[in-house]
N, C-alpha and C positions, 0 to 999 in steps of 0.2 A: 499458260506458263506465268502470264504476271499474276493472275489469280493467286498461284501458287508459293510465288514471291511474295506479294504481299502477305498472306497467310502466316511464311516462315518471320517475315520482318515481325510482323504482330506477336508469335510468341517469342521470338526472340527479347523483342521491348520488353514485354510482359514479364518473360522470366526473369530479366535484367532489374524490372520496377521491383518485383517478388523475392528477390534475393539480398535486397537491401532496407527491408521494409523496418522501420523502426515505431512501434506503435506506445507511444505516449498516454501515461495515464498523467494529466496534470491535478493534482490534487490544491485548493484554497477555500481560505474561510472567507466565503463570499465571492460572488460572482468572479470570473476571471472571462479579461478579453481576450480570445484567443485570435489573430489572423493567422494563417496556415500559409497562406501564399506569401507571405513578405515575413516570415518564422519570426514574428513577435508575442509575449505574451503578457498582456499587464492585470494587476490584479491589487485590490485595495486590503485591507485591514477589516473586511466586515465580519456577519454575524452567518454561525452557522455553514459546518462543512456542503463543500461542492465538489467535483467534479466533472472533468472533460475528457474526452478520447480522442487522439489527434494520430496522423499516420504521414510520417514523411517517406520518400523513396530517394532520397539523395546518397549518395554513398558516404558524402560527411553532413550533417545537419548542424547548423550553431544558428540555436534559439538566442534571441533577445530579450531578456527578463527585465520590468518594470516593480518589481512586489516589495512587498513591507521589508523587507529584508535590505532592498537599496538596489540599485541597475547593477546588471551583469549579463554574462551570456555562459549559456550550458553549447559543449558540442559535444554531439553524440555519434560514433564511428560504426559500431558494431549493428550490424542487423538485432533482431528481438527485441522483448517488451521491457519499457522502460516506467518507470514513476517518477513523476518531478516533484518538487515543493514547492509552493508561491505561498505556503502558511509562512506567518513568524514565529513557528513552532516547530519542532522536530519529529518525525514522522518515523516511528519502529515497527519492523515486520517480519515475520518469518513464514516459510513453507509449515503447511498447516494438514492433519491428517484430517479430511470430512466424506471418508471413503462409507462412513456409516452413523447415525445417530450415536452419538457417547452418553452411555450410562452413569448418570451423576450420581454421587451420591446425597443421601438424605440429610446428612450431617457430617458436617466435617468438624473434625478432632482440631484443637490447639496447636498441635502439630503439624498439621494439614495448613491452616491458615498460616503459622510464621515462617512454612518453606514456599509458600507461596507469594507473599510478599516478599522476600529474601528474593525471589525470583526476578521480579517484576522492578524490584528496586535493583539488580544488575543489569535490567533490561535498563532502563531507565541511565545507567552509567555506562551505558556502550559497553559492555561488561561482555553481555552474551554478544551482543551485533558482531563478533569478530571470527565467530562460528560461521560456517559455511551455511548457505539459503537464511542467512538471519542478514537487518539491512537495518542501518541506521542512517536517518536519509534527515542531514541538515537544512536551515531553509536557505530555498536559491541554489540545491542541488538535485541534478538527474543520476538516478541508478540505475546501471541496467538489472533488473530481476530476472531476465530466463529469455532463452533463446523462442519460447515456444508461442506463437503469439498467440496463441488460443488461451494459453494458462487464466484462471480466474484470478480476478486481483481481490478483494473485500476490503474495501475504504473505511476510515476510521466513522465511527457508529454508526456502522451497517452489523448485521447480524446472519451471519450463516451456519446452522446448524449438518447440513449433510450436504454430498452431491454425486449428484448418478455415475456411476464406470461407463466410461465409453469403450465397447468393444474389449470386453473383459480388465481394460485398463485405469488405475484410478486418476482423479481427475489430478490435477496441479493445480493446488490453491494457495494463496499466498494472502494472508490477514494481517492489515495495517491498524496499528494506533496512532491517534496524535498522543505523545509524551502528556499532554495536558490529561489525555482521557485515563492515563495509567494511572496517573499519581490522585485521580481520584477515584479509581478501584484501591488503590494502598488503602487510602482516607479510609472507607468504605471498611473494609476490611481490617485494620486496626481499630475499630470499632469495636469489634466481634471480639477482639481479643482480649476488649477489657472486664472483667470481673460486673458482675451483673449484683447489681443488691438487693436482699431479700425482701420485698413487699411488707412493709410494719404492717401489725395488726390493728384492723380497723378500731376504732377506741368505742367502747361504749355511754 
């Protein structure tokens, strides 16, 4: 009988820890320290995106934040997956379809290019972010992104081109930039737009 007791205590905890599970992606440029037991997180101004994954079970959690941004504390209520900022940069993302390889094409029209920076530049103005599954994530703020804590997240300059269906279901992807990395795809691309000049003939 106490066997059994305990058994029930154990999933009971269990389901209790599992139904409050809030899983943290902390996103900084440059290492970030995370403690998990004392819900602190400091992180400096360095080089080069990083990445953490952190999982509290409290039914309210309020992190402590040290980062470029200045002290503060996120609390986070809601079960599911969340993305923090400790960049001093703004972090844009939306639900992403990578149910299949996308067929590019070989050349894009004039056309093609100034709806697509047109795009990117609403992106960039919190413009689109007020769409639903689109996320404009300031720094020194937590969002929650999706109940599903399995969902894939894709950190700003990472690259993911497909991903497998699980059990005939397509996956939940979710693709971050930093605001830095858009406005130099615009750059990039406003390139393209400009008028190309004809090569003079070589002179004899």
């Amino acid at each position: 009988m106490k066997q059994l007791t305990y058994s029930l205590l154990a999933l009971t905890l269990f389901a209790s820890c599992s139904s409050s599970i809030k899983r943290v992606y902390v996103l900084s440029k440059g290492p970030a320290t995370v403690d998990e037991a004392a819900k602190t997180i400091s992180a400096k101004d360095g080089t080069g995106h990083e990445e953490k994954v952190v999982n509290y079970t409290d039914a309210t959690t309020t992190i402590q934040l040290d980062a470029p941004g200045g002290k503060t504390s996120v609390t986070l209520t809601d079960k599911g997956l969340y993305v923090l900022n400790v960049k001093n940069d703004t972090i844009i993302g939306a639900l992403q379809n990578y149910t299949a390889p996308k067929l590019q094409q070989n050349l894009l029209t004039q056309d093609d290019l100034k709806m697509k920076i047109d795009s990117l530049q609403q992106l960039v103005a919190g413009k689109i972010a007020s769409k639903e599954k689109n996320f404009f994530i300031l720094p020194n703020q937590a969002v929650k992104i999706t109940d599903n804590l399995e969902a894939i997240i894709v950190t700003p300059y990472h690259q993911m081109r497909s991903a497998e269906k699980v059990d005939g279901q397509a996956p939940e992807v979710y693709r971050f930039y930093s605001i830095r990395e858009i406005r130099e795809t615009i750059g990039k691309l406003e390139e393209l737009t400009k008028p190309t000049t004809a090569a003079e003939p070589a002179k004899k």
